[in-house]
N, C-alpha and C positions, 0 to 999 in steps of 0.2 A: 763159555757158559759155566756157571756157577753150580756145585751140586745141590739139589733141592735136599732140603732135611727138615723133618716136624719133629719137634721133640717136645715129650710130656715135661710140664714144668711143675707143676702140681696139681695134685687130686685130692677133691676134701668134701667131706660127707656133712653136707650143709641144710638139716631138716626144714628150713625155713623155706627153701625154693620148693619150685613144680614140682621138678625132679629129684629133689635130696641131692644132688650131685653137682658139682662146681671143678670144673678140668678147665686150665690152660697149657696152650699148646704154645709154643715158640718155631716160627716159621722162616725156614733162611736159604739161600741160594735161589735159583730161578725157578719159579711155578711156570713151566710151558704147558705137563700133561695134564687139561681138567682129570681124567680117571685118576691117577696121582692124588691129587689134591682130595678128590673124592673121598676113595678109600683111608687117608689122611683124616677127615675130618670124623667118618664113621666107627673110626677105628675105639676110641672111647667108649662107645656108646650113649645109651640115653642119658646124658650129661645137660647142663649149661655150659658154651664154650666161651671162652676168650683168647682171641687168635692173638700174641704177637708177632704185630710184621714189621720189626724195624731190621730185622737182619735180611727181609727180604730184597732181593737184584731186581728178577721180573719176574709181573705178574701177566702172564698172557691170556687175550682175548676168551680163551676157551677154560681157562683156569679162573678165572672171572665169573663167567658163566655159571659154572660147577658151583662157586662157591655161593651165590646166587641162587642156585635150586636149591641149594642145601639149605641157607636161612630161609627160604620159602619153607622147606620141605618141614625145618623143625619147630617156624613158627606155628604151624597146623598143629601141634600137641602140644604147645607150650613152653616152648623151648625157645632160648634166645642165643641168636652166636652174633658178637659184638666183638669189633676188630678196634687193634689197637697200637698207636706209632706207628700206621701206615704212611708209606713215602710216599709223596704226590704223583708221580707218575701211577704207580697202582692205585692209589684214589682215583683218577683219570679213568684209569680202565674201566676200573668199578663202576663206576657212574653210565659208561656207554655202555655195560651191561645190564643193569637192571632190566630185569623182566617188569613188562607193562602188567600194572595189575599187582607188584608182588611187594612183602613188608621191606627188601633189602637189608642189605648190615648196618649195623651200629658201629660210626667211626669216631674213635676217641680219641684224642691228644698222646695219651699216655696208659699203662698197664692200668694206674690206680685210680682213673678216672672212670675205666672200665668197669674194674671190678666194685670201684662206690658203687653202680647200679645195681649190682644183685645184693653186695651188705646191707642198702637199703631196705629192699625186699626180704632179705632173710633177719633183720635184727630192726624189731618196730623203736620206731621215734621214742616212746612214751617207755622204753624199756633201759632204761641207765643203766643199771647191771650189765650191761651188754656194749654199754659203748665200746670198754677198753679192747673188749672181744675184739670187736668189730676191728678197729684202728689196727691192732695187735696183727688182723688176719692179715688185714690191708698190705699190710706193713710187710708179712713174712712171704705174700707171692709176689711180690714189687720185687722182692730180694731176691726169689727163683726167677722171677723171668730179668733180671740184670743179669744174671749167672747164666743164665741160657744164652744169652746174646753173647755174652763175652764168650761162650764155648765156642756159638758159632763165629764169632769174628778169628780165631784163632785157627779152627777146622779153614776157613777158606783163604786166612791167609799166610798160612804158614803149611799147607795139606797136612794136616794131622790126620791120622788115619780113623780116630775113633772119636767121639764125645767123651767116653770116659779118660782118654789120655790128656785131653783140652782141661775137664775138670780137676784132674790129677797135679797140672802143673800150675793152675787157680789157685788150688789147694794148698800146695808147697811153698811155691813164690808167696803168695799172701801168707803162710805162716812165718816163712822166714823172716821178712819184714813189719812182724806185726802189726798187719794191715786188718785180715781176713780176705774170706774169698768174695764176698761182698765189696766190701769199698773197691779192691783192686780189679771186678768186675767193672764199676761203676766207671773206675779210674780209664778201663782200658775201652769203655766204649764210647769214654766224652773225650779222647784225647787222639790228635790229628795222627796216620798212618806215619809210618817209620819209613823213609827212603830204603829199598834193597840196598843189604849188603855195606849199609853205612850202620853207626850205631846211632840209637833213636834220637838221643839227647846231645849230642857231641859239644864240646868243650864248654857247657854252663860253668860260671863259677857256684862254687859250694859254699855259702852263707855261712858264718860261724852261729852256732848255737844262743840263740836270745840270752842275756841272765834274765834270769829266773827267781828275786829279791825273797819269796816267800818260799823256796823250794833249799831246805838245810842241806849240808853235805858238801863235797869236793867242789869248788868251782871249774867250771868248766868238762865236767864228767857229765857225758849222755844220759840224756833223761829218758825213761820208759815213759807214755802218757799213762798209766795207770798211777804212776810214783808222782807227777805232773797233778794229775785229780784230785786226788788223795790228802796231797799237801795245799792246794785251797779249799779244799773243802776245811782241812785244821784252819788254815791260815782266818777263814769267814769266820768261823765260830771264835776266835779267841780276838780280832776284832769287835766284834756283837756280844762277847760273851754270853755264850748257849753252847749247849749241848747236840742242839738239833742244826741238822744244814745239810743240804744234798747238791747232788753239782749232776747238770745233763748236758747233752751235746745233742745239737738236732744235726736229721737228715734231711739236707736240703732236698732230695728226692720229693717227699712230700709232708715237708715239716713237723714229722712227728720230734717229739722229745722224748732222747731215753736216759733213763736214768742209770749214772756211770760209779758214783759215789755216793754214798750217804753216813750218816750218824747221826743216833739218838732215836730212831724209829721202832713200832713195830713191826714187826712182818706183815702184817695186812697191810700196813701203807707202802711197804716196799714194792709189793704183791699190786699193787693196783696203781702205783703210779711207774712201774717198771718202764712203760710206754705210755705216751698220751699223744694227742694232738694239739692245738692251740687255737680251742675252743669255749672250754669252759672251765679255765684256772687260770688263776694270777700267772702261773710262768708261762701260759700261754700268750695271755694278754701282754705280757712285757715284752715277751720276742716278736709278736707284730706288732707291737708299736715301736719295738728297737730302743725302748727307754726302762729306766726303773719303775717297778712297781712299787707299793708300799701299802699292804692290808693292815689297818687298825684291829679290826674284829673280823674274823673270819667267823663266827656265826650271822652276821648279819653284811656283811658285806657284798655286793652283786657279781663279785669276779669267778662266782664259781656256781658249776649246777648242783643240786641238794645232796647226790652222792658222795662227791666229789669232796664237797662242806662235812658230812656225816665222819669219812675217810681221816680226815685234819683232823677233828674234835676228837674221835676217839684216839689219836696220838697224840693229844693235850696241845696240841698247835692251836694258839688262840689270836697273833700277831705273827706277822712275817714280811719279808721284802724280799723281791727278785731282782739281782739284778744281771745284766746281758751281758756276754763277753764277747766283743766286736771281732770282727771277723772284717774281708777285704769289702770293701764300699760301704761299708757301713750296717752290711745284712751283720745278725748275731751268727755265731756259731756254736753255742751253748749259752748256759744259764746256771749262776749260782742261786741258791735261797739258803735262807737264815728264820729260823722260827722260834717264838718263845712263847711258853705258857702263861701269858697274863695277854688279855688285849689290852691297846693302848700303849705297847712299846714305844718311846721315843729314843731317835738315833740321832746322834750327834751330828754338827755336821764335819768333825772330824774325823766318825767313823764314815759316813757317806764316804770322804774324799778316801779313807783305805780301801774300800771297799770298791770303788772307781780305779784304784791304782793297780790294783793287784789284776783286776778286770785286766787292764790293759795290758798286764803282764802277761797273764795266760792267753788273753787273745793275741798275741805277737809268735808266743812260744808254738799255736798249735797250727798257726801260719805258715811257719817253718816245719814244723811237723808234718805237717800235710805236705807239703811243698816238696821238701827235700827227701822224704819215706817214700811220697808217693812215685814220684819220678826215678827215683832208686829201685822200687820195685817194678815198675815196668820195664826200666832197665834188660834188669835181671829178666824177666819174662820173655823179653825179643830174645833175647842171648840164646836161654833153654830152650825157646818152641826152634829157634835156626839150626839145632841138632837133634831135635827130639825125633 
């Protein structure tokens, strides 16, 4: 049996809901005792909850139940508890429990599918100002509750004693490999269990390092990806000749784009497009369609909603092009742009093809970056938690 643990993933005072109040909980080992689970879910208080249950083993009949009265109990005042990455077998359960008569849980695919229902609710359609808010939040409990999984994948498979020691070695391990605790969360709860007492990855060969055509300096000297960014983002602009060019990398989590690089901006456009989604901007529209864009006029152009448009103009961006830097099948895994203050830029089609070249270069380079950091640092993570 598995030890049961609920652990607060974040708490945020959110005036738009019933309650002002928005708690998710992260839920892991076995739910046998409904009273457990119970006292578990009241413990918040008058909250909105969002449970996740992908670290959860079982969910038992009477723990079902329980949790059943409870969204009965908090639908009656306006409250909604909406479950999230629940594994089918506890879908299963759930289902044979519902009370006749009562609203049940809300089962969502994923943390941020969850939490889209109350940003909804708390951030009106008609309110722009408030998008990036929104995506921003989205974005920053998606990130607690990956970290809460990875603590508990750790706690039960290695017995750590504490959550804080689990987080401790997140911590560490992801600084030492400049990963963060985030991705190397992300890393350690989409990648298959390590055999006892073998080591995780055993004899991969280790890839030599991409060249890197647009990146100055020693040949064959290890790249930082900040040093990586940095030098296409120069590389874009002295291609295009401008001043302006930003470079992002999305989270395939849930596709936001953030932004890693820049130059030529003001702080408010740095400020507001720090994070977005790929809804209503050219570099949104370019990474779902996995092609280059290419804006004439961005005051009149349809790629963007009126904010968004307002944002550009006041940093004199009047013309611009995104273009995607490919990633494994074809998905992007970032996005450069290049911007100039005249609309009506035209681009060569010898700058296209640099701009295509280099694309391919850094998407090769962060292939390997990914690849070879990542699995380096999980490494390193079995290693620490088998003596921690």
């Amino acid at each position: 049996m598995q030890h049961f643990s609920c652990r607060t993933v974040a708490e945020l005072v959110m005036p738009g809901l019933a309650t002002g109040r928005l708690t998710v909980l992260a839920l892991c080992g076995d739910a046998d005792s409904g009273a457990e689970l119970d006292r578990a879910l009241r413990a918040p208080g008058p909250t909105q909850l969002v449970l996740d249950l992908s670290g959860l083993g079982r969910l038992s009949p009477a723990a079902a139940e329980a949790l059943c009265r409870f969204a009965d109990g908090a639908a009656v005042h306006g409250r909604l508890l909406l479950l999230a990455a629940c594994p089918a077998e506890a879908a299963a359960v759930l289902a044979r429990a519902r009370l006749p008569g009562g609203a049940g849980c809300g089962l969502y695919p994923t943390v941020s599918d969850a939490l889209s229902v109350f940003l909804t609710s708390a951030v009106a359609p008609d309110g722009p100002q408030l998008r990036r808010y929104a995506v921003e939040l989205r974005h920053e409990l998606l990130a607690h509750a990956l970290v809460a999984r990875a603590q508990g994948i750790l706690l039960e498979r290695y017995g750590l004693r504490t959550a804080d020691r689990a987080a401790a070695l997140l911590h560490g391990v992801g600084r030492a490999h400049g990963l963060g605790s985030v991705r190397l969360a992300a890393a350690l709860a989409q990648a298959p269990p390590p055999h006892a007492g073998l080591p995780w990855f055993p004899g991969p060969v280790r890839l030599p390092q991409p060249v890197v055509g647009f990146v100055t300096g020693t040949p064959g000297r290890p790249l930082s990806l900040p040093v990586v960014l940095d030098a296409l983002r120069d590389a874009v602009c002295a291609i295009t000749r401008t001043a302006m060019a930003n470079v992002q990398l999305i989270d395939a989590s849930d596709n936001t784009l953030w932004l890693e690089s820049h130059c030529g901006f003001p702080v408010e456009f740095v400020r507001f497009f720090a994070v977005i989604d790929d809804t209503s901007t050219a570099c949104g529209h370019a990474a779902r369609k996995r092609e280059r864009v290419v804006v004439e006029d961005v005051a009149t152009a349809p790629d963007f909603d009126e904010t968004s448009r307002a944002v550009l103009l006041a940093a004199h961006s009047r013309s611009l092009q995104c273009t995607p830097i490919p990633g494994p099948a074809g998905r992007p895994q970032g996005m450069f742009s290049t911007h100039h203050d005249q609309p009506g830029h035209a681009y060569t089609g010898a700058e296209l093809g640099a701009l295509d070249r280099v694309a391919r270069e850094a998407g090769e380079w962060l292939d390997w970056y990914r690849t070879t950091t990542v699995r380096d640092a999980l490494e390193d993570l079995h290693r620490r938690a088998q003596w921690s």
